[in-house]
N, C-alpha and C positions, 0 to 999 in steps of 0.2 A: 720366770726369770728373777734373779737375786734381784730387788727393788733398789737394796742399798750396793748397788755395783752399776748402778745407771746415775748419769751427770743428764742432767735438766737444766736445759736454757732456751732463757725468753724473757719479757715482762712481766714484771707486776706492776699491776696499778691497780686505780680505787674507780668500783662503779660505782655510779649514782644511777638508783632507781626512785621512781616517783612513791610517794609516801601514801598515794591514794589513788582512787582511777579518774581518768579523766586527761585531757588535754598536756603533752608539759609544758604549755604557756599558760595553764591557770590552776596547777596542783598546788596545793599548800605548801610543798616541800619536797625535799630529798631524802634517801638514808643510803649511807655508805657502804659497801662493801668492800671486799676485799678481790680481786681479779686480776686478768691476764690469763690468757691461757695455758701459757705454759706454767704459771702457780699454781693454776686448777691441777696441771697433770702434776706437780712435780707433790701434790696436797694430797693428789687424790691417790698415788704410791703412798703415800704415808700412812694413809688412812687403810686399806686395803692389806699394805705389809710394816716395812720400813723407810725409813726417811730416804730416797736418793739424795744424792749433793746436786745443789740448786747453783748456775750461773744468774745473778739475776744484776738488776741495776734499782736502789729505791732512794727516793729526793730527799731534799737534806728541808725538809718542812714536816709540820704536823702529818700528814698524809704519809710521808716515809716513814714516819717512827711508828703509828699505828700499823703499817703493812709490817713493820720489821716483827713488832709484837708476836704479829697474827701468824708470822710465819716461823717464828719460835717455838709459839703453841704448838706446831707441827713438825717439829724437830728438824725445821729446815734455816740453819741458821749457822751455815758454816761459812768457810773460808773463803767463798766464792760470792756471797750475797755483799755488795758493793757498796758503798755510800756516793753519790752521786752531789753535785753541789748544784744544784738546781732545783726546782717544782717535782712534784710528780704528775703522772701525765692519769688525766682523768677521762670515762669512757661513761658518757649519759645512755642510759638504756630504756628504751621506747617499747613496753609490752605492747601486745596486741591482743585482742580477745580469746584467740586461740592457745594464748596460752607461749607463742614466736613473741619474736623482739629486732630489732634496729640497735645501732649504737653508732652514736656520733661522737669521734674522738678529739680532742684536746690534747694535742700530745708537741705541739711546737714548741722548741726551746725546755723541753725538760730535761732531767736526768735517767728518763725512765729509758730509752734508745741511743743511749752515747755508750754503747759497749765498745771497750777499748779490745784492740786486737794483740790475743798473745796476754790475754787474764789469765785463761785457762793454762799452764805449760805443759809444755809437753810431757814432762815424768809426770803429771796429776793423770794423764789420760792411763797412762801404764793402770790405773785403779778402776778403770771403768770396763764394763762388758758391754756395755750400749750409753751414746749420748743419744736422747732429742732436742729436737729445735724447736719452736715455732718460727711463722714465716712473718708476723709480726716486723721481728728487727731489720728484715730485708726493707723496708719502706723508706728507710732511714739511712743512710750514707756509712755510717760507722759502724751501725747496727749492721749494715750488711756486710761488709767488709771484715768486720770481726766473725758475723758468724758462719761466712761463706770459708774464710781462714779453719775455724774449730772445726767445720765439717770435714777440709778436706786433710785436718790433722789426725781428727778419729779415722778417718776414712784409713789413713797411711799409718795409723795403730790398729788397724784390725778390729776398733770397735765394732760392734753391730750400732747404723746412722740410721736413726727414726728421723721424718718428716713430716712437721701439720703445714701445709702454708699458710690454712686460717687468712684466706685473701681478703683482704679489707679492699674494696674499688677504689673510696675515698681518702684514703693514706697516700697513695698513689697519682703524681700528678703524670706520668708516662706509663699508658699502657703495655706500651710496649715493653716498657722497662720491666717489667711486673711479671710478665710472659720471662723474658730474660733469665732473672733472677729465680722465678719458680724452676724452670728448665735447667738452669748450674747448679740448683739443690737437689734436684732430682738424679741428676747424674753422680750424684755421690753417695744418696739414700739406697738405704736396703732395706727398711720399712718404709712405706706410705700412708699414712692418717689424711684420708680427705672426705670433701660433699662436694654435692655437685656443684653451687656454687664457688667454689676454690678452685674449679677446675676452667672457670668461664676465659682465665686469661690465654689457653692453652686453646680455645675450641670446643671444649669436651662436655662441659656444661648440659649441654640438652642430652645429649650421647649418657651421658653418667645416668640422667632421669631415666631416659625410654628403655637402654639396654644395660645396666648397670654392670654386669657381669661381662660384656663386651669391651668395655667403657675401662672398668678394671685390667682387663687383658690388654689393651692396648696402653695403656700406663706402663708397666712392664717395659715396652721399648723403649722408654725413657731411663732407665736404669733401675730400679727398684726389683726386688727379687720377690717381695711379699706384699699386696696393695688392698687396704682396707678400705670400705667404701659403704660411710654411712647417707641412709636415707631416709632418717626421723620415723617419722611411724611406720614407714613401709620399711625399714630393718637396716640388714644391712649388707654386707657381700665381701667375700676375701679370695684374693685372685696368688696364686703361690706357686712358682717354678721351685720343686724339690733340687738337692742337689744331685739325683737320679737321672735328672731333667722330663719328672713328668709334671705337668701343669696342674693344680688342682683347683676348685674350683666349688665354695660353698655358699649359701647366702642363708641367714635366719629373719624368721621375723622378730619384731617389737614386738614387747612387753605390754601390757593393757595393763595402764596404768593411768590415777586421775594427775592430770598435767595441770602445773600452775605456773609452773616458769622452766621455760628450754635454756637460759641459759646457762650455759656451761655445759651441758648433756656431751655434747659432740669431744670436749677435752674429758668428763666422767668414760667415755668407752674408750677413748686412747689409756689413760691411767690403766682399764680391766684390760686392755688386753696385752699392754705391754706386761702387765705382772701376770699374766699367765702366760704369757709367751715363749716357746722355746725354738731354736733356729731350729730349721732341719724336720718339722713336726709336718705329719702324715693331715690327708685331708680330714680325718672322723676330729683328730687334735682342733685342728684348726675352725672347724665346727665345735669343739667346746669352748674352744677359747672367743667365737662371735657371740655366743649365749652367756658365755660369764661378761663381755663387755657390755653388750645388750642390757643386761639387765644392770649394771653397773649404772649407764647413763640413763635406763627408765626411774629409777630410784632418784636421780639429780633432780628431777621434773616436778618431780612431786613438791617439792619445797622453795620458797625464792632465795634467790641467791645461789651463782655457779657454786664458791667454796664452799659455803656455811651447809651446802644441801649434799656435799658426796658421802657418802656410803660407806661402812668400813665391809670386811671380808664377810661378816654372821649375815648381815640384812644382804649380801649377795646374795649368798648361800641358801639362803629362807625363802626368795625368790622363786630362786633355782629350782628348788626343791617342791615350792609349792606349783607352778607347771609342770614338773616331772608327777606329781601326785591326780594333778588333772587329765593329764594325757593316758593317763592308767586305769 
């Protein structure tokens, strides 16, 4: 898919990770990065091809103008990325020895979720082939309302509607609400990006773990036409109604790779597979397109820090290529 004919929307904010190991009630420190999920994706098409046009929101503090920098550097720096008059909203991230992570977010009263509804206009979408979302701004009142509005404008321009929900539990003080709002995204989306925890508001949760490919097909009744379903080291799986109407049905494994920090990985295989992605694509397709995302977010692992660690398209490729060299 043209990278620079996709509109990205969602947060940026700034992680803090611990500056050494150990406890974060007695680490020495912090060091900042750059994050959000949907920055990860909107970075990781940059990196990969070309810039998409970013919807984003950044605070009107030190923190917003470092993000704005960092997202210059990556030629995402258009008419869409917002000045906000408030903080930016910050996400603490808790490694674990395996190399997984936690994150407790800071996100009340900032500018980072006050997406106003009707930023995007309608002739802007006339330039797009595919918007994504994260499901992030759903948590948030404005946030939702503006992006549940862009979805169902692309939707009624014939975008092609990618969907991460990226469920946070604790953003969320109504579960239900959560379930809700994942459910009205879903009935607009025509891609699906999830894990099985993103799935836990809907039921599906343990279902995604034990039968992932079942788990995937059952998504589909929700409205999505193509549904991606990563599961960290155990790979990942893509569930796909042609326009033939035959179902198809692929899963790869992960990359063996030394892991130092996951996160961002799960937005690093969104980014690969939307830029290889083509509507309409055969199951052997859609089996390349989970090895080029696969390897896309095994690569994210390898380094700390979601943005600072994505991949461009050669370290894909070199990948690629070095399994296809082994399996031979």
């Amino acid at each position: 898919m043209r990278t620079d004919r996709i509109l990205v929307a969602g947060e940026t904010l700034v992680d803090l990770f611990p500056s050494g190991p150990g406890d974060l009630a007695t680490v020495d420190g912090f060091v900042h990065r750059a994050g959000g999920a949907p920055a990860n994706v909107a970075t990781g098409l940059a990196r990969l091809d070309s810039p998409p046009e970013f919807w984003t929101r950044l605070g009107d503090d030190a923190f917003g103008a470092y993000l704005r920098d960092v997202l210059a550097d990556h030629g995402l720096d258009g008419e869409f990325v917002v000045a906000g008059d408030a903080a930016t909203a910050l996400a603490v991230v808790s490694p674990t020895p395996d190399g997984d992570r936690s994150f407790t977010f800071y996100e009340a009263d900032t500018a980072t979720l006050a997406f106003e509804t009707g930023a995007v206009p309608d002739h802007a979408l006339a330039r797009f082939d595919c918007v994504h979302v994260g499901g992030v701004a759903l948590t948030n009142d404005a946030g939702r309302d503006a992006t549940l509005d862009l979805l169902e404008r692309a939707f009624d321009a014939r975008c092609l509607v990618s969907f991460d929900p990226n469920t946070r539990p604790d953003l969320w003080s109504d579960p239900k609400a959560a379930g809700d709002a994942l459910r009205d995204a879903l009935d607009l989306a025509d891609l699906l990006f999830c894990s099985p925890d993103d799935l836990q508001p809907l039921g599906l949760g343990e279902r995604a773990r034990s039968d992932p490919e079942a788990a995937a097909a059952e998504l589909l009744d929700y409205g999505p036409e193509t549904v991606f379903l990563t599961r960290g080291e155990d790979g990942a799986t893509v569930v796909s109604d042609l326009p033939d109407g035959e179902r198809v049905t692929r899963s790869e494994s992960a990359f063996d790779v030394d892991v130092v920090d996951t996160t961002g990985a799960g937005d690093a295989f969104t980014a690969g597979a939307l830029a290889a992605y083509e509507p309409g694509m055969d199951g052997d397709a859609l089996g390349d397109v989970l090895r080029f995302a696969n390897a896309t977010a095994a690569l994210t692992t390898t380094e700390t820090g979601g943005m600072t660690a994505l991949p461009d398209d050669a370290a894909v490729r070199a990948l690629l290529d070095g399994r296809a060299s082994e399996s031979t």
